[in-house]
C-alpha positions as CSV (number, residue, x, y, z in Angstrom):
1,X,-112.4,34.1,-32.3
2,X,-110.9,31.9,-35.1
3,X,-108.7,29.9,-32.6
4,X,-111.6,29.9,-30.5
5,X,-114.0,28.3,-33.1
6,X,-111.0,25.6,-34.6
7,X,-111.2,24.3,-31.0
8,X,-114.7,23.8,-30.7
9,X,-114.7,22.1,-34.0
10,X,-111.7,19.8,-33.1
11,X,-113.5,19.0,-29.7
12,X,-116.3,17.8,-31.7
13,X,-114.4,15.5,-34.0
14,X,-112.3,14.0,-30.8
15,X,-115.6,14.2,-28.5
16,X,-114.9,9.8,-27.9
17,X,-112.2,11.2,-26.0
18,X,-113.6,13.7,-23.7
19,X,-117.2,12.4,-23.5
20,X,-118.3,9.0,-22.4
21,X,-122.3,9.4,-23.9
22,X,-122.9,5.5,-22.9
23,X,-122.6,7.0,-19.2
24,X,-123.8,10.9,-20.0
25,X,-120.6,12.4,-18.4
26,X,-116.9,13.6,-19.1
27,X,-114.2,10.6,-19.4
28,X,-111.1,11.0,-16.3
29,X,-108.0,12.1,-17.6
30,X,-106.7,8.8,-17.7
31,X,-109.6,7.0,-19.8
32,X,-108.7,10.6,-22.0
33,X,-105.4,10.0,-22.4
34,X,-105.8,5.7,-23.0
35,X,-108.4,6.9,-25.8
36,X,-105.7,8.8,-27.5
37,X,-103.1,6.3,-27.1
38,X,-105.6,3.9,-29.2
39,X,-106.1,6.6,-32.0
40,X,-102.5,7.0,-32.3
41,X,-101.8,3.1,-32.4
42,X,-104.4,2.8,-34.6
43,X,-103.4,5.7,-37.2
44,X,-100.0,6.1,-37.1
45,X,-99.0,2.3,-35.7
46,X,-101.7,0.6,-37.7
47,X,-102.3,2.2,-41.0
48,X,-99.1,4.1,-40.9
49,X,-97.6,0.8,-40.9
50,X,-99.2,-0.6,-43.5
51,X,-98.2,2.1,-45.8
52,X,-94.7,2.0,-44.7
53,X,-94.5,-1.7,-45.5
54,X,-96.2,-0.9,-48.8
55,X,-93.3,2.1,-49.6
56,X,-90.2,-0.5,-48.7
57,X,-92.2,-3.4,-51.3
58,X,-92.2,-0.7,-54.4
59,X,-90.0,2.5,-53.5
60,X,-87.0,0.0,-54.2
61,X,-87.5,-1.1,-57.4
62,X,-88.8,1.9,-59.1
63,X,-85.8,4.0,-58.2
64,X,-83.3,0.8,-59.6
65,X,-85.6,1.7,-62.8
66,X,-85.0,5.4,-62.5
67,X,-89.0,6.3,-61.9
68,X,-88.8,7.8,-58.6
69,X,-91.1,10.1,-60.2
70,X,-93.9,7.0,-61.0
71,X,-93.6,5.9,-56.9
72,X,-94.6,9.3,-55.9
73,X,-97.3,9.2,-58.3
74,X,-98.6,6.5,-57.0
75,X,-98.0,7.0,-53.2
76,X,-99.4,10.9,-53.6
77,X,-102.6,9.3,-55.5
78,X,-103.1,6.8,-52.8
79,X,-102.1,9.6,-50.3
80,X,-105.3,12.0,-51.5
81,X,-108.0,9.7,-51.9
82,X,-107.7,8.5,-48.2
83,X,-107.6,11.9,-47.2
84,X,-110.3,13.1,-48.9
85,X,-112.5,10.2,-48.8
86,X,-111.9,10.0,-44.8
87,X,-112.7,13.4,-44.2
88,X,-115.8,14.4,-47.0
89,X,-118.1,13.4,-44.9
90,X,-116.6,15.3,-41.5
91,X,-116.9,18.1,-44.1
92,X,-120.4,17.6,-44.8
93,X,-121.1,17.8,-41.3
94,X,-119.5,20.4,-40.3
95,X,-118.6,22.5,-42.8
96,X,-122.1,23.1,-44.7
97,X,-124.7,21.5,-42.5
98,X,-123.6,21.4,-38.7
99,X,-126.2,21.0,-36.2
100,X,-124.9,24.3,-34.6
101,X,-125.4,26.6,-37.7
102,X,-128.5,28.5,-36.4
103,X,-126.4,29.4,-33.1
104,X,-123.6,30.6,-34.3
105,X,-125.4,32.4,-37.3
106,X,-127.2,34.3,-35.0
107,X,-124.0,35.6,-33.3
108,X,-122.0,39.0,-34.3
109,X,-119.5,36.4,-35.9
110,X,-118.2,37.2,-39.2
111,X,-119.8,34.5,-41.8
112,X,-116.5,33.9,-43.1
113,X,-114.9,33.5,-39.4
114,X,-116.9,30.4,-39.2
115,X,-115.9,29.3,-42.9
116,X,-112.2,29.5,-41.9
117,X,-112.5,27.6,-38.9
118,X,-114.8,24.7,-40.3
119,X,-112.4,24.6,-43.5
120,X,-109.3,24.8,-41.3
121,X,-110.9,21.8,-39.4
122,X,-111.0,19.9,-42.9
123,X,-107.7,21.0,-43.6
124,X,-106.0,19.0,-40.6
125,X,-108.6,16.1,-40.5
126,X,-107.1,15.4,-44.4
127,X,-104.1,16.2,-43.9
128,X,-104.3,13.7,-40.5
129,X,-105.0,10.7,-43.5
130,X,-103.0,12.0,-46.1
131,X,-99.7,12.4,-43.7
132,X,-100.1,8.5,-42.9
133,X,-99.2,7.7,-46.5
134,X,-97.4,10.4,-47.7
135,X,-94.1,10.8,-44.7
136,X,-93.5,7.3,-44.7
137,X,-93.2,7.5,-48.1
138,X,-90.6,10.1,-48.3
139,X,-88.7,9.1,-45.6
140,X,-88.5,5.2,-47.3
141,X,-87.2,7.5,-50.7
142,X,-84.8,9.1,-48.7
143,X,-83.7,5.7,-47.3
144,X,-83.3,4.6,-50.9
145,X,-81.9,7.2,-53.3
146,X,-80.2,9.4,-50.3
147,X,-81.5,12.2,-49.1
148,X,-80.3,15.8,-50.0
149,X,-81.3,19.8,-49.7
150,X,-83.5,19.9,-52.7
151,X,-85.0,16.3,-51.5
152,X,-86.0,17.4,-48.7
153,X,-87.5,20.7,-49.4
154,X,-89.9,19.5,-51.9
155,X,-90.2,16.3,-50.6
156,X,-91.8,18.5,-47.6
157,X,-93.7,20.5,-50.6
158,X,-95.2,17.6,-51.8
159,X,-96.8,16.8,-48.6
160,X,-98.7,20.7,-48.3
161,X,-99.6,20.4,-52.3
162,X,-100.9,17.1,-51.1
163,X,-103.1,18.2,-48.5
164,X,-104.3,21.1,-50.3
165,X,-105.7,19.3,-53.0
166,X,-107.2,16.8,-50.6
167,X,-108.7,19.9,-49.2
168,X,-110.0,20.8,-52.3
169,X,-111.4,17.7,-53.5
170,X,-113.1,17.5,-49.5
171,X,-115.0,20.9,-50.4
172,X,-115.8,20.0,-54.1
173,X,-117.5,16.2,-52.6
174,X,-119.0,17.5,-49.2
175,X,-120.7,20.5,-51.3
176,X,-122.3,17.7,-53.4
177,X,-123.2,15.6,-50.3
178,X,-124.4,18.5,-48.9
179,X,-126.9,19.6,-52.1
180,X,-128.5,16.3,-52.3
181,X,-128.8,15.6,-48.5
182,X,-130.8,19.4,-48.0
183,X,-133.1,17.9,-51.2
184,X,-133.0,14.1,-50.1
185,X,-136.3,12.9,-48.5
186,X,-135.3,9.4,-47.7
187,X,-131.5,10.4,-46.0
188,X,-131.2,6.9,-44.3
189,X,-131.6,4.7,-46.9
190,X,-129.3,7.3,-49.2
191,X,-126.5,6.9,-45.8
192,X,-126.7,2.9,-46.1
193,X,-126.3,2.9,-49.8
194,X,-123.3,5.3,-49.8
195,X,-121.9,3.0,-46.7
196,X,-122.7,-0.5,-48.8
197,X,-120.9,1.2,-51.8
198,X,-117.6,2.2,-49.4
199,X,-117.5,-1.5,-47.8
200,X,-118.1,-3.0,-51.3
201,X,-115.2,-1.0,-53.0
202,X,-113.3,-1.2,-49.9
203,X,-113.1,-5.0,-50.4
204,X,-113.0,-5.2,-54.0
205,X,-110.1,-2.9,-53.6
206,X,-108.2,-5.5,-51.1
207,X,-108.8,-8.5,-53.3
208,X,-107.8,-7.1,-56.2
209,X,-104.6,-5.2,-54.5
210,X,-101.9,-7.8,-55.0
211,X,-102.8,-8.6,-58.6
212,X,-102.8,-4.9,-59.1
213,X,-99.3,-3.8,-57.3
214,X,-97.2,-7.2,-58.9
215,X,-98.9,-6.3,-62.8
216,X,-98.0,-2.4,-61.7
217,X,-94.2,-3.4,-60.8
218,X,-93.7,-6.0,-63.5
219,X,-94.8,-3.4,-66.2
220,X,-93.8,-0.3,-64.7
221,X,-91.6,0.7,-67.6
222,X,-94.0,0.5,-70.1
223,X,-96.5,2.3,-67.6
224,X,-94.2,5.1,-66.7
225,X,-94.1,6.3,-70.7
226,X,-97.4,6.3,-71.2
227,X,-98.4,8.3,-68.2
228,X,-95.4,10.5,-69.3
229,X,-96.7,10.8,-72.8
230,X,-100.0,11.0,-72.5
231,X,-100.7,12.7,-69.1
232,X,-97.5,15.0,-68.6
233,X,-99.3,16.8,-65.4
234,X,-99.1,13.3,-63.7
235,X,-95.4,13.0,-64.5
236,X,-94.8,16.6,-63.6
237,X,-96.3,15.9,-60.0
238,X,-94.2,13.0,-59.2
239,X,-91.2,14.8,-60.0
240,X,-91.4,17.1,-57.1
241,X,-90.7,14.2,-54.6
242,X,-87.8,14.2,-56.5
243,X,-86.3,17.5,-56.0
244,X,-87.8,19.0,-59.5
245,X,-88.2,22.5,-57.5
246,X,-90.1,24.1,-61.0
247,X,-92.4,21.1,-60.8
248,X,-93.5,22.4,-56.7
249,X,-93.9,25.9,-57.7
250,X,-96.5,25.2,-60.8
251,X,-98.5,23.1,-59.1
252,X,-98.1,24.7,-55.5
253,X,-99.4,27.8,-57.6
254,X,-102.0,25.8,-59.4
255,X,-103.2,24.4,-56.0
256,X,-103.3,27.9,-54.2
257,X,-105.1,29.3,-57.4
258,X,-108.0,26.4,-56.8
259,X,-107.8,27.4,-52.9
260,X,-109.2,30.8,-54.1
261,X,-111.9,29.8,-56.4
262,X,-112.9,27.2,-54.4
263,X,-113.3,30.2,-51.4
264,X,-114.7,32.5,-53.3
265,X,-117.7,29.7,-54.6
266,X,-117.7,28.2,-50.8
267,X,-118.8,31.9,-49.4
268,X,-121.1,32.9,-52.2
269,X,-123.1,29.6,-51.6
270,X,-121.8,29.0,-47.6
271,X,-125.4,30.9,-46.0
272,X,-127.7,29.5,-48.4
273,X,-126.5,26.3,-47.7
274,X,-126.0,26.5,-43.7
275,X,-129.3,28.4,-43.3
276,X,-131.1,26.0,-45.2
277,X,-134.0,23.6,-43.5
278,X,-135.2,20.2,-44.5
279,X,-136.6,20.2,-48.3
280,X,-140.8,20.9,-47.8
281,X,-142.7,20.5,-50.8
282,X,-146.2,21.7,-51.1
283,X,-149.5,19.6,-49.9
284,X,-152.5,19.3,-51.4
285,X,-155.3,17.9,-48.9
286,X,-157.1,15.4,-50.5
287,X,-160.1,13.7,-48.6
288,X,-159.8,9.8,-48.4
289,X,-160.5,7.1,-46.5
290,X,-157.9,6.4,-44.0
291,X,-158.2,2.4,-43.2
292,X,-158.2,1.4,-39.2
293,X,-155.4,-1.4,-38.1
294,X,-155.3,-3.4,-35.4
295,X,-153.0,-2.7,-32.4
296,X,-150.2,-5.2,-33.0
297,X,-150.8,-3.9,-37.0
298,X,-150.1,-0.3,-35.6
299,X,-147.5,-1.2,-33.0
300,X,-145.5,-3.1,-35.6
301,X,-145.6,-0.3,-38.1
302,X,-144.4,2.2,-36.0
303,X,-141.3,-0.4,-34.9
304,X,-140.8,-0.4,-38.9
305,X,-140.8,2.9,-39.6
306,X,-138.2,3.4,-36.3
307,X,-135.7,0.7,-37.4
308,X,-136.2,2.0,-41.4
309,X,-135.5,5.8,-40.0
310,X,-131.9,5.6,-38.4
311,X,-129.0,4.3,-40.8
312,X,-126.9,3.2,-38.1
313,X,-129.9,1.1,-36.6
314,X,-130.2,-0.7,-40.4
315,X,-126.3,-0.5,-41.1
316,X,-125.6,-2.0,-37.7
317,X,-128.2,-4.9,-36.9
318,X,-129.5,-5.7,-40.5
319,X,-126.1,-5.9,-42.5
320,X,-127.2,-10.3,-42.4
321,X,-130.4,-9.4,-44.7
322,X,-127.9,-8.9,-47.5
323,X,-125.1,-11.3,-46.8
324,X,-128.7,-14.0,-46.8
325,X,-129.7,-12.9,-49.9
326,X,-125.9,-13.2,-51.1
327,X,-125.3,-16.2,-49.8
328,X,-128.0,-17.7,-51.5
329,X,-127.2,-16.4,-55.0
330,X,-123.6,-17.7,-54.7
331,X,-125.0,-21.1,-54.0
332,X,-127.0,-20.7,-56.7
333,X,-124.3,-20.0,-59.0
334,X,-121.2,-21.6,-57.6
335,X,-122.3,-23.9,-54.8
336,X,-122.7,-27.4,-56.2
337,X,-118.8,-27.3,-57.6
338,X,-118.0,-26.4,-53.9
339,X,-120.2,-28.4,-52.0
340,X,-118.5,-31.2,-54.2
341,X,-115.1,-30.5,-52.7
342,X,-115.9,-30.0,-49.1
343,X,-118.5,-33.3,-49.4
344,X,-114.8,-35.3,-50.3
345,X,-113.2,-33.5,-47.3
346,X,-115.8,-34.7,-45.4
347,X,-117.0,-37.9,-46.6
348,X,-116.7,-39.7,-43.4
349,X,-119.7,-37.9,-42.0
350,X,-122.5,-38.3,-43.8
351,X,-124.6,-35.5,-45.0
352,X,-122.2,-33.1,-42.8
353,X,-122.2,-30.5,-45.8
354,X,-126.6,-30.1,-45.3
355,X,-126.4,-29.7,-41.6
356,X,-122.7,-27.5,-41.9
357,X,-124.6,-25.3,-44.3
358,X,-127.5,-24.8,-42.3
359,X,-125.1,-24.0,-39.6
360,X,-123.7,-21.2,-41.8
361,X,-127.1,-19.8,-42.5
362,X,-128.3,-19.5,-39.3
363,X,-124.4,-18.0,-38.2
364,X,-125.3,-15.0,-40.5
365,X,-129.1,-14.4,-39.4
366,X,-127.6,-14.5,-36.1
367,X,-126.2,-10.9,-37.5
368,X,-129.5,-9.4,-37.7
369,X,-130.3,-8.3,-33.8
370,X,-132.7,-5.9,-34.2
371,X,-134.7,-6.5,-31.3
372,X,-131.6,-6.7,-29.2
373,X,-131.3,-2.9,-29.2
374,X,-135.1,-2.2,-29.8
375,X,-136.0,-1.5,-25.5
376,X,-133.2,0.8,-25.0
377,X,-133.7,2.9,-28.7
378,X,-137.0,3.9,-26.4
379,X,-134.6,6.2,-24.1
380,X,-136.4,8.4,-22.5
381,X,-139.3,8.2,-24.5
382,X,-140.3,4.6,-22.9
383,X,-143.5,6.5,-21.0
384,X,-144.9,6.7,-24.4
385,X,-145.4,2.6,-25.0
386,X,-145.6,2.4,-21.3
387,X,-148.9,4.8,-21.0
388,X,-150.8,3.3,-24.1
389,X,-153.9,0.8,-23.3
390,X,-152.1,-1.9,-24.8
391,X,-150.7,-4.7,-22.9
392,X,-146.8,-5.0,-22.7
393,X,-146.3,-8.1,-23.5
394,X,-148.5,-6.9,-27.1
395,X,-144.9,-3.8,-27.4
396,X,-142.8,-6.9,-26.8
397,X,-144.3,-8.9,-29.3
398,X,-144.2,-6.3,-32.3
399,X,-140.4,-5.3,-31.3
400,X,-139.5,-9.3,-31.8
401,X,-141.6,-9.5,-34.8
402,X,-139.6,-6.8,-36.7
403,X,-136.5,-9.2,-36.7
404,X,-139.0,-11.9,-37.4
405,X,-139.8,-10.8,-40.3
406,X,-136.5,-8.9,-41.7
407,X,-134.7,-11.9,-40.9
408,X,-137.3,-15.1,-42.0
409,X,-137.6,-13.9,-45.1
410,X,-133.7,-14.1,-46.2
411,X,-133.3,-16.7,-43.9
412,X,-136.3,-19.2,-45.9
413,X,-134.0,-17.7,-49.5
414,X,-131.0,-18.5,-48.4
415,X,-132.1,-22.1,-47.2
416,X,-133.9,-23.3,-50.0
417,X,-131.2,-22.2,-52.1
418,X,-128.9,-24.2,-50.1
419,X,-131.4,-27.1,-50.3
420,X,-131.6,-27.2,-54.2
421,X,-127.8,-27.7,-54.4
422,X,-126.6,-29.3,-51.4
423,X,-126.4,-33.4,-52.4
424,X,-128.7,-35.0,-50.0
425,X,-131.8,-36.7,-49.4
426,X,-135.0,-34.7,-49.0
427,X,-135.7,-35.0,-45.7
428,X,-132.5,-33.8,-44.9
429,X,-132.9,-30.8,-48.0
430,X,-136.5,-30.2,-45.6
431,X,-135.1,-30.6,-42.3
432,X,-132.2,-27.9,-43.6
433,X,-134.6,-25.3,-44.0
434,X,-136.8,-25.9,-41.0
435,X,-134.4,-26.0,-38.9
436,X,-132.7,-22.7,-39.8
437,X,-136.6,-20.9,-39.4
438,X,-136.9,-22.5,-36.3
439,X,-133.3,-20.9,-35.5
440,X,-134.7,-17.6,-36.3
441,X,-137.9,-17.7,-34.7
442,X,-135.5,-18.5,-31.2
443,X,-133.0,-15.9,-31.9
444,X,-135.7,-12.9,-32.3
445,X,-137.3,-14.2,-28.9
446,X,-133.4,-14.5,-27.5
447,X,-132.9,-10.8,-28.2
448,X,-136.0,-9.2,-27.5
449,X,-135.4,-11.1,-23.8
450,X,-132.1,-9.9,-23.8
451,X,-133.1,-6.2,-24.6
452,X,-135.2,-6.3,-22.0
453,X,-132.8,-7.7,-18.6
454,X,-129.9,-5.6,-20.0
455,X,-132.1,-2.0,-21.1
456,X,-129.3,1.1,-21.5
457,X,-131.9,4.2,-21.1
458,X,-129.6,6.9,-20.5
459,X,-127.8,7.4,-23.5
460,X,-127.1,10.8,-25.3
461,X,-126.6,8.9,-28.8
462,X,-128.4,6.0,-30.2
463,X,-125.3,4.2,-31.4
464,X,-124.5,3.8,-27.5
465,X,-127.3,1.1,-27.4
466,X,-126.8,-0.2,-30.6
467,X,-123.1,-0.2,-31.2
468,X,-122.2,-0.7,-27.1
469,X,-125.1,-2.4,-25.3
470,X,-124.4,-5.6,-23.8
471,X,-127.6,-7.0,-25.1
472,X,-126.1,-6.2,-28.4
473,X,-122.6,-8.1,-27.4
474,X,-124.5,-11.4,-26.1
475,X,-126.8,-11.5,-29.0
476,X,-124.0,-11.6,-31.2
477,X,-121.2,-13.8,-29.8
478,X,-124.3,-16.1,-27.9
479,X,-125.7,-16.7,-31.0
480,X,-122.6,-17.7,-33.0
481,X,-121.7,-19.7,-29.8
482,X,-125.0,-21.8,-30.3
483,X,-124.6,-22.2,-34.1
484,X,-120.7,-23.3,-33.8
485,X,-122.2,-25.5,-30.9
486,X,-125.0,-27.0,-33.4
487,X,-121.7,-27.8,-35.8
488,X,-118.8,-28.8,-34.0
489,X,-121.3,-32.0,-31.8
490,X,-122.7,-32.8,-35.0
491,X,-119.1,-33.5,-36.6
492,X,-118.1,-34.7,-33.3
493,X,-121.0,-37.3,-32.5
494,X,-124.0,-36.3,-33.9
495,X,-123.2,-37.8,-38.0
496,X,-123.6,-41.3,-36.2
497,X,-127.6,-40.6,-35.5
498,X,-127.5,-39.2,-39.3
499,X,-128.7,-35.6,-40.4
500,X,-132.1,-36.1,-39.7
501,X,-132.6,-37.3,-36.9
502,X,-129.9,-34.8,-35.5
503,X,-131.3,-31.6,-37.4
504,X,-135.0,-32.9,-36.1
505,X,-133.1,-32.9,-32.7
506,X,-131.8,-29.3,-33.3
507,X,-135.2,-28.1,-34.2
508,X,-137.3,-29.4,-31.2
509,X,-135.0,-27.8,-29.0
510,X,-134.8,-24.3,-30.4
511,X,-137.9,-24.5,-30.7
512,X,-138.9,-25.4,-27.3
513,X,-136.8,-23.0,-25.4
514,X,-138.5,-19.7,-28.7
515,X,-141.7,-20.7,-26.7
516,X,-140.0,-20.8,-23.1
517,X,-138.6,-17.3,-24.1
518,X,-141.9,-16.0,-25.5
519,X,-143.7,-17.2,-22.3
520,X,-140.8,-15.5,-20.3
521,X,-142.0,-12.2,-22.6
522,X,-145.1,-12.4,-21.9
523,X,-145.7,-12.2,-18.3
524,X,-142.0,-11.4,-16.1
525,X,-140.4,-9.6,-19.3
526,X,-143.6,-7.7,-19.8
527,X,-143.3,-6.8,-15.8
528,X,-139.9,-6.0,-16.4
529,X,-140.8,-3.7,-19.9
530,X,-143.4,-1.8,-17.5
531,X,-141.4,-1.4,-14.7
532,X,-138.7,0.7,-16.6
C-alpha cells in the first residue's frame, strides 16, 4: 500500500507530464517523454549548471586556504534552503492539507501509511533541489583536493544528512503554513504576499550575490575563525565533506534523532490537521438595511470579488499595478538625476525622454490583462451570465471595466509622477499623462475583444486560461509591440513634428480604435459572448 500511495503522490507532483488539462486528456508518450526531457534540462542542465559554475569559482580557493570545511558550509547551507524552500509548499499541499484527505481517511488505510507516503514524497521532492547543489559540489572537491575512501564516504553522507534536515525544516514550515492557512480567511491575498516576498528576496538575493561571494572570498580567513569560534556546530558540519567520519555520525545521529521527534509531533497532530475544514466563526443575524445597486454596479462587483478570489488570477494579470506604483516612486526619488543623463544621450530629439517615458508606462500597464482571461475563467459556468436579464454587451462592459479601473488608477500615479520630473514643457508634461489613460482605456477594450474571439471553455484548471490562453499571449506581446511601435517612429521620425503634436497624434488614434473596439463589444462581441 505504501508503494502504492508514493506513486499516486509522485503522479500528482509530475501530473504536467501525464495530463494535458488545457485540452482535458492524457499527453502521448512522446509529448510525456519531451516534458521530461525539459524538466531535466531545466534542473539538472540549468540550475545544476549554475551551481557547478559557482563550486569551480570558490571550491578552488578555499582549499589553497585549507577551509575545505568553510566551502561545504556554505554549499550545504545553500544546498538546504533550496530544498526546503522549493518543496514547503508541495508539503503543505500534500502532506497536511491535500484535496484527497477525506477519501483516503475514510479508507481501512493505516493513518500513518498515508503519513509515510506523503513525507516520503517530501523527502525526494527536497532531496530533487538539494542534490542539484550539493553532487556538483562534491564531485568539484574531489576534482580539487583528490578524491579518497574516507572522501567519498562522507562526502555521500553529507548529501543524506543534507536532505534529512531539508526534510525537517519542510515539515517544521509546511506545519506552519498549514496552521495559519486552516485559520486564514483571506488565503489569496495571504498566497500573493508570500509570492511578492519570494520574488522580492529572490532578486535582492541576485543583486546582492556578487558583492556577497567576492567580500566572502576576499575575507574568508578571518570568516572561517569566527564561525569556528563562535559557532563550532557549523564548523563541525563542514568537516564531514572532508572525510571527518566522527563529524557524520553526530550529526547523522542528531538528524535521525530530529526525524523521530518530528514523527512523533507530525502523527499526534497529522488527523486534526487533515480532517480539518475551512475556519467558521459564529454569526450573529443582525437586521439591516441591505442597499439595492444597479446592474453594471452588481455585475462589476461580482467581476471584483472573482479576480480578488484566485491568487494566480491577481499574481498573474495584475503583477503591473505594483511595478506602476513603483515606478512612480523611483521617479520620484531618483528620476530627475536620470532623466538628466538619458536627456544628453538623447539631445538630438527633442523632448524624446516625456514621450520615451510615457512609452515605458504604458509598456508596464500593458502587464495588467485582466480582461484578457476574464470570458474563459466563466468555463462551464458561462450559462449563468448568459441566462441573466441583462444585456451581453452590459457582462462585457463590467469584465473591461475591472482592468479599467485596476489599471487607470496606477497608470494616472505613475504618469503624473513622471510628469513632475521629466524636463519639458506642460503641454507635453499634459499630453504625457493623457496619452498613457487613453492607452489604457484601448488596451482594456483590446483584451476584453480578445477574450472573447479566442474563449478556452474546457479547462480543468484556471491557470490553463490564464497562464496558456492565446488571448493572454496576444494581449501581452501585441501590447508591448504597439508601445515599442509608439517609441521606435517617434525616435525615428516622429521628434521632427515635436512631442505634442506626435503624443496628441498617439492619443487620437488609441483612442479612436478604444471606441471602434467598444462598438465591436457591443453588438458582434456581445453575439459572440451569447453564442458560447
Amino acid at each position: 500500500m505504501l508503494k502504492v500511495l508514493l506513486k499516486k503522490q509522485l503522479a500528482e507532483v509530475f501530473r504536467n507530464c501525464w495530463f494535458d488539462a488545457k485540452k482535458n486528456r492524457m499527453r502521448s508518450k512522446k509529448a510525456v517523454a519531451a516534458w521530461f526531457f525539459i524538466y531535466l534540462v531545466l534542473i539538472v542542465g540549468l540550475l545544476g549548471g549554475i551551481f557547478t559554475v559557482l563550486s569551480l569559482n570558490v571550491c578552488g580557493p578555499l582549499v589553497q586556504l585549507g577551509l575545505g570545511w568553510l566551502y561545504f558550509l556554505l554549499m550545504g547551507g545553500i544546498a538546504i534552503l533550496l530544498g526546503a524552500f522549493g518543496s514547503v509548499f508541495n508539503t503543505y499541499s500534500s502532506l497536511y492539507l491535500a484535496k484527497d484527505n477525506d477519501l483516503l481517511l475514510s479508507m481501512p488505510i493505516p493513518v500513518r501509511t498515508i503519513m509515510a507516503a506523503r513525507i516520503l514524497n517530501v523527502y525526494l521532492l527536497g532531496a530533487m533541489y538539494s542534490a542539484v547543489v550539493l553532487i556538483p559540489a562534491v564531485f568539484v572537491y574531489w576534482l580539487e583536493a583528490g578524491p579518497s575512501a574516507a572522501r567519498i564516504i562522507c562526502g555521500l553522507l553529507l548529501l543524506v544528512i543534507v536532505t534529512v534536515i531539508v526534510l525537517l525544516l519542510s515539515c517544521v514550515l509546511g506545519y506552519a503554513v498549514a496552521r495559519i492557512s486552516v485559520k486564514l480567511r483571506h488565503k489569496s491575498f495571504f498566497t500573493v504576499l508570500l509570492s511578492l516576498l519570494f520574488i522580492g528576496g529572490y532578486y535582492f538575493f541576485y543583486y546582492k550575490a556578487n558583492g556577497f561571494l567576492r567580500d566572502f572570498l576576499m575575507n574568508a580567513e578571518s570568516y572561517g575563525e569566527k564561525i569556528k569560534g563562535a559557532a563550532y556546530g557549523l564548523w563541525l558540519f563542514g568537516r564531514i565533506g572532508e572525510g571527518d567520519f566522527p563529524a557524520a555520525v553526530v550529526f547523522g545521529a542528531a538528524a535521525g534523532g530530529l526525524f523521530l521527534l518530528v514523527w512523533h509531533i507530525i502523527a499526534k497532530s497529522f488527523l486534526s490537521i487533515a480532517s480539518a475544514g475551512e475556519k467558521t466563526g459564529k454569526v450573529r443575524y443582525v437586521e439591516k438595511a441591505v442597499r439595492q445597486k444597479t446592474v453594471p454596479g452588481a455585475l462589476l462587483a461580482k467581476e471584483f470579488s472573482r479576480f480578488t478570489s484566485s491568487a494566480s488570477y491577481m499574481l498573474n494579470c495584475g503583477m503591473g499595478i505594483l511595478f506602476l506604483i513603483a515606478t512612480g516612486v523611483m521617479l520620484l526619488v531618483m528620476g530627475r538625476e536620470f532623466l538628466k543623463l538619458a536627456a544628453q544621450a538623447l539631445s538630438g530629439r527633442q523632448d524624446s525622454i516625456a514621450v520615451l517615458l510615457c512609452v515605458m508606462i504604458c509598456m508596464i500597464a500593458a502587464m495588467n490583462d485582466m480582461a484578457a482571461p476574464s470570458v474563459s475563467l466563466e468555463g462551464k459556468s458561462i450559462w449563468i451570465p448568459q441566462s441573466l436579464p441583462v444585456a451581453p454587451k452590459t457582462v462585457l462592459r463590467a469584465k473591461a471595466a475591472v482592468q479599467l479601473i485596476l489599471s487607470g488608477i496606477p497608470v494616472l500615479f505613475a504618469s503624473v509622477c513622471a510628469a513632475v520630473v521629466v524636463p519639458s514643457s506642460v503641454p507635453v508634461r499634459l499630453l504625457l499623462c493623457l496619452t498613457a489613460l487613453v492607452h489604457t482605456v484601448f488596451s482594456a477594450m483590446f483584451n476584453m475583444m480578445l477574450g472573447v474571439k479566442m474563449p478556452v471553455m474546457n479547462w480543468t484548471s484556471e491557470t490553463g486560461p490564464i497562464k496558456q490562453g492565446g488571448a493572454i499571449v496576444v494581449s501581452m506581446f501585441g501590447g508591448w509591440g504597439i508601445c515599442i511601435a509608439m517609441g521606435g517612429l517617434y525616435l525615428l521620425i516622429g521628434y521632427r513634428i515635436g512631442a505634442v503634436p506626435y503624443l496628441l497624434l498617439c492619443s487620437l488614434l488609441l483612442g479612436a480604435a478604444a471606441l471602434f473596439l467598444l462598438r465591436w463589444l457591443d453588438t458582434k462581441g456581445a453575439d459572440s459572448f451569447a453564442a458560447l
